[in-house]
C-alpha positions in Angstrom: -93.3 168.2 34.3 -91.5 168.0 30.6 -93.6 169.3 27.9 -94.3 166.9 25.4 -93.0 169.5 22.6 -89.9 169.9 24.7 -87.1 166.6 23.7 -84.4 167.5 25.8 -86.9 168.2 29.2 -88.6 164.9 28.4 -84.9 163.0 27.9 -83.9 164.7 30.9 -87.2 163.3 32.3 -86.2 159.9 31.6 -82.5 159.8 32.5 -83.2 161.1 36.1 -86.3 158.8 36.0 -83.9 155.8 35.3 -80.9 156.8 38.0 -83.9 156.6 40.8 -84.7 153.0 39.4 -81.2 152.0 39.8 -79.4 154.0 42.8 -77.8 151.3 44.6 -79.0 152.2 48.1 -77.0 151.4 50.9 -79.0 148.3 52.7 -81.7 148.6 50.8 -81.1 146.6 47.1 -83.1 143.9 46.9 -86.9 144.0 47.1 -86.9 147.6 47.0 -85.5 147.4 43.8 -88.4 144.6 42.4 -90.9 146.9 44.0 -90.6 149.3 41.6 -91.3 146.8 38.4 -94.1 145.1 40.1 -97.5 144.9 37.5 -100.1 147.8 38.1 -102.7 145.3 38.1 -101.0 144.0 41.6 -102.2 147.0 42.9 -106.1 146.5 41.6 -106.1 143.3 42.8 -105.6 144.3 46.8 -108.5 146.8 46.6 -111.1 144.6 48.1 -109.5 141.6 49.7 -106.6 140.7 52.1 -104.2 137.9 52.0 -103.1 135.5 55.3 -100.3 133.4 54.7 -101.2 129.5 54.9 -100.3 128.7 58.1 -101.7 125.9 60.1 -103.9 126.7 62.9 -103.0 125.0 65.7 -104.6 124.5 69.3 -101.2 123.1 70.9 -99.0 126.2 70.3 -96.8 127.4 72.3 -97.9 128.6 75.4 -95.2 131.8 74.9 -96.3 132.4 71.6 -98.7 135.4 72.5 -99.3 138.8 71.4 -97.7 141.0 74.1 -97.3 144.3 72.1 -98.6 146.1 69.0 -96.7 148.7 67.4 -98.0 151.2 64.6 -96.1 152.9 62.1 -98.2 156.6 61.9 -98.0 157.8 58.4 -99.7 155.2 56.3 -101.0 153.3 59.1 -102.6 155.6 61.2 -103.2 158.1 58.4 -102.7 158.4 54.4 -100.0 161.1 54.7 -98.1 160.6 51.7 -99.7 163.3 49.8 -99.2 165.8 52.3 -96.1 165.2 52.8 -95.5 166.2 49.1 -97.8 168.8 49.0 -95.7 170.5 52.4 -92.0 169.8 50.6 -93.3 171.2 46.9 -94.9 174.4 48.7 -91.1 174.6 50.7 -89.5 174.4 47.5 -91.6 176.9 46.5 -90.9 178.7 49.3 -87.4 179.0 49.1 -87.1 178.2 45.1 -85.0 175.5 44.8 -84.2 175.1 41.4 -82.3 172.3 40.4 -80.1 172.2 36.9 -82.4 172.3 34.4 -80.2 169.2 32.5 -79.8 166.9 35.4 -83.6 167.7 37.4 -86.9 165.9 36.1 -88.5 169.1 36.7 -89.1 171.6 34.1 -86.4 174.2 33.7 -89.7 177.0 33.2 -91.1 175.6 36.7 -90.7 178.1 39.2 -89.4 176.2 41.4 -88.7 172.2 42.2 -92.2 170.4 42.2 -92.2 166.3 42.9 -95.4 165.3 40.7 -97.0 162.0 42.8 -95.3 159.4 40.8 -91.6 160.7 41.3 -92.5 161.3 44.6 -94.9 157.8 45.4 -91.2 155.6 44.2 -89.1 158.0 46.3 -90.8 157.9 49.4 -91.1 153.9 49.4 -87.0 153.6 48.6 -86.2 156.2 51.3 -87.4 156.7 54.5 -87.1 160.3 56.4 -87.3 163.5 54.9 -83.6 164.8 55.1 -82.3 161.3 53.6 -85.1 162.3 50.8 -83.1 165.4 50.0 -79.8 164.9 50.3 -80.2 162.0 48.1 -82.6 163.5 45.4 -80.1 166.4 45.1 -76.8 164.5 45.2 -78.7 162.5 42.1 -80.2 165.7 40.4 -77.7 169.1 41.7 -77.2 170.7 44.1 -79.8 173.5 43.8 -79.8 177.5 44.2 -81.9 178.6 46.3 -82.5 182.0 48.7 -80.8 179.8 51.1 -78.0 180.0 48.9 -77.8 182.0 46.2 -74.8 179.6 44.2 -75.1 176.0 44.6 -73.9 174.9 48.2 -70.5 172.9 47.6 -69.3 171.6 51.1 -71.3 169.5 53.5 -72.0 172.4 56.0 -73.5 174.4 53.9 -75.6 171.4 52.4 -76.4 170.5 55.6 -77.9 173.8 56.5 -79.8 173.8 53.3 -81.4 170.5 54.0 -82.4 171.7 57.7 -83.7 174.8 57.1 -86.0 173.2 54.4 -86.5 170.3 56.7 -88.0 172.8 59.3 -89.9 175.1 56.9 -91.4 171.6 55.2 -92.1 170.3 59.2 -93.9 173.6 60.2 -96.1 173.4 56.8 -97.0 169.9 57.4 -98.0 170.5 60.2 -100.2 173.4 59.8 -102.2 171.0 57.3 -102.7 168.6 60.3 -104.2 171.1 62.3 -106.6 172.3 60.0 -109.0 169.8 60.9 -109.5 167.9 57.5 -107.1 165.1 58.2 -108.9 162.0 59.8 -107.0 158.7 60.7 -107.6 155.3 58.8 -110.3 153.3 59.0 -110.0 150.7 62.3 -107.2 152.4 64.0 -108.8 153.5 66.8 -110.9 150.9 67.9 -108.1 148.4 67.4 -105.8 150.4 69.5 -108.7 150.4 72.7 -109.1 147.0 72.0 -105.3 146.6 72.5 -105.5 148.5 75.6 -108.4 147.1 77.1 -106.8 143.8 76.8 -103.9 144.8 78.6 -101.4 144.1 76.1 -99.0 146.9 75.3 -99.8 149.4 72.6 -96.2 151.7 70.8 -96.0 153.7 67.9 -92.7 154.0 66.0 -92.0 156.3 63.0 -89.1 157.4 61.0 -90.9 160.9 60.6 -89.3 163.8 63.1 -91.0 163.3 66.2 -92.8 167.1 66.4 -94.8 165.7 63.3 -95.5 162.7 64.7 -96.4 164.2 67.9 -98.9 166.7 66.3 -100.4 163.6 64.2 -101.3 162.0 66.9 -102.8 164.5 69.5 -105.1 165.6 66.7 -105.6 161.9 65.1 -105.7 159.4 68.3 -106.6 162.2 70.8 -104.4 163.0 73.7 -105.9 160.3 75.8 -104.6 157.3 73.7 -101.2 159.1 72.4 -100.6 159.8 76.7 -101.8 156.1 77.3 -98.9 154.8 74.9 -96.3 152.4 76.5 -93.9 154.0 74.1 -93.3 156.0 71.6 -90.2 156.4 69.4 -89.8 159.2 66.2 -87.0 159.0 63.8 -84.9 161.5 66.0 -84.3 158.6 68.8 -82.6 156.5 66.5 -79.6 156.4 64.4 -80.7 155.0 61.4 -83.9 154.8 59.6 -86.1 152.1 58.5 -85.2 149.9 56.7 -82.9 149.3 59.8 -84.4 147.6 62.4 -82.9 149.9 64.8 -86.1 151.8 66.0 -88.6 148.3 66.4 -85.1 146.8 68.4 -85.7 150.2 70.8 -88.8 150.0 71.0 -89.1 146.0 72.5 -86.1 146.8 74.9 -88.4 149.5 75.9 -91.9 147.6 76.0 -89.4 144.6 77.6 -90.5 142.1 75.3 -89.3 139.6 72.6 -89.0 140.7 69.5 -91.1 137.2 68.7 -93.6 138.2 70.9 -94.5 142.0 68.9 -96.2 142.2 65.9 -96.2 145.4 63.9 -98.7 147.2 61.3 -96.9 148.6 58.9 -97.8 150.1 55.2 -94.9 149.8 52.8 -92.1 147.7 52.3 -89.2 149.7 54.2 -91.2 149.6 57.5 -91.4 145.4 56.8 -88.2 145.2 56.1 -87.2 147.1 59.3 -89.7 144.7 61.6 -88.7 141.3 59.9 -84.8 142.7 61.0 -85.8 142.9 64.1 -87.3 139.7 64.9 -90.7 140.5 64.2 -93.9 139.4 62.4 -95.6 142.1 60.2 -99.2 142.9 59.2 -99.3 145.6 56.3 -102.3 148.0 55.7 -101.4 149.1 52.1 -102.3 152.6 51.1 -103.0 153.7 47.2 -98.8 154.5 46.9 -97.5 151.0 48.4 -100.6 148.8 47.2 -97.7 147.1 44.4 -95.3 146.4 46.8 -93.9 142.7 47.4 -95.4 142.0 51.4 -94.5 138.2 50.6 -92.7 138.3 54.1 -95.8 140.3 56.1 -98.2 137.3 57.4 -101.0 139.7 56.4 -102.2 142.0 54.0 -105.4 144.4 54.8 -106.5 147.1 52.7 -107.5 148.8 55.9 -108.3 148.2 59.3 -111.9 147.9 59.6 -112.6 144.6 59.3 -109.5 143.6 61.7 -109.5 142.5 65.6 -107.2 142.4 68.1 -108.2 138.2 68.3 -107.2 137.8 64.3 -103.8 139.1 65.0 -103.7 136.9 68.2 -104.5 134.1 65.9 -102.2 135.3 63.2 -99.2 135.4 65.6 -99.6 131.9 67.1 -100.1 130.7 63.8 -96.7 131.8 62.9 -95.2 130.3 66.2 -96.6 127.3 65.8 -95.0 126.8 62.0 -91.9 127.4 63.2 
């Protein structure tokens, strides 16, 4: 971070801290970009209470407006991952040192190497989903870095592309090492709701934008191999094209499950992952976590700070509710 007795680390600070804030991101403008101004005190006000959308409760719904799927995001649903996530790219950086230009970077040009401090790294992560995306954006904002990758600055996309993958696979191996280590545990409620799921014979997916050997190692150690074997389906950011915010991997996943989009309701934790299930057709409950708890969820037809208190007959409930309004 800029010293305070440093003026041109903390303007440099501030300039890269402003291009983040308005990066017009392809598909991805509009409540991103109010995200990022909502009040703090947004955030305080979630920590104890959950929100359900006034809908009317109605015995006469449909009688094919049912929950026939659930589908969990994994990091921030099934486990606060956020911070490790940072933790494994910062000791990659550190790995390789990337160093940014000093003038363009919001890291110190005395910093060893490139460090994302929580902040930088809670409004990155909620504008961009995927870790490659992450970096190819963060250095086309900030420079191209050196590295001992690359000793000069890589300056075509091959090159940039190797950069990006070979930190990519360091930053996957790391992360994953501090699943293994046994102090990770997932969120409160996730496992019971996803046997009661099961044991009602409804179908039960997990979809993620992260690369699917960390999303596989998550949730052998998290869920247990039982439940991660006993999943209808399962799809990682490699088996799509595009990342949430497109809908493109909750689109997969129903053709796979081979049910209506209307008939799915997905747990998600930030707006990108709401985005990508309302463009898909399908209702969202958010479980916020400490980084997304200021987020605007106006479209999710819940809000939970966790799990724990949450059945599989409340979503039921929820999702005829929302059937029945329309």
């Amino acid at each position: 971070m800029a010293s305070a007795s440093s003026s041109s680390a903390i303007k440099s600070s501030v300039l890269a801290h402003h291009h983040l804030l308005s990066h017009p991101l392809s598909g991805h403008r509009s409540s991103s970009l109010r995200l990022l101004h909502q009040s703090p005190s947004r955030a305080a006000g979630r920590a104890s209470t959950f929100k359900l959308k006034p809908l009317p409760v109605s015995a006469s719904s449909s009688p094919s407006a049912s929950l026939k799927a659930l589908i969990f995001d994994c990091d921030g649903v099934i486990l606060e991952s956020e911070h490790l996530h940072r933790q494994a790219y910062n000791d990659a950086f550190s790995h390789f040192n990337v160093r940014c230009p000093p003038s363009l970077s919001p890291a110190s040009s005395s910093s060893p190497a490139l460090n994302w401090d929580p902040e930088f790294y809670d409004e990155l992560q909620n504008r961009i989903g995927g870790g490659k995306p992450k970096m190819r954006w963060y250095f086309k904002e900030h420079g191209w870095p050196t590295s001992t990758i690359f000793e000069d600055p890589p300056e075509n996309d091959a090159d940039r592309a190797k950069l990006i993958d070979i930190l990519q696979d360091w930053k996957t191996e790391r992360y994953q090492e501090i699943i293994k280590s046994g102090t990770v545990q997932p969120r409160p409620g996730v496992l019971r709701l996803m046997d009661e799921v099961k044991a009602a014979g409804k179908k039960l997916a997990v979809c993620s934008a992260a690369t699917k050997s960390s999303v596989v190692l998550c949730l052998e150690n998290l869920i247990g191999l039982e439940r991660f074997r006993g999943l209808d389906c399962f799809l990682a950011g490699d088996d799509v094209k595009e990342k949430k915010p497109d809908p493109s991997i909750y689109l997969t996943a129903a053709k796979r499950l081979d049910v209506l989009g209307r008939d799915c309701l997905v747990v998600e934790d930030s707006v990108i992952g709401l985005q990508a299930a309302k463009g898909a057709g399908m209702s969202c409950v958010v479980t916020y976590t400490s980084s997304t708890a200021n987020q605007d969820f106006s479209d999710a037809i819940a809000i939970y700070p966790d799990l724990s208190s949450v059945r599989l007959k409340d979503l039921e409930l929820l999702l005829q509710n929302v059937m029945a309004a329309m």
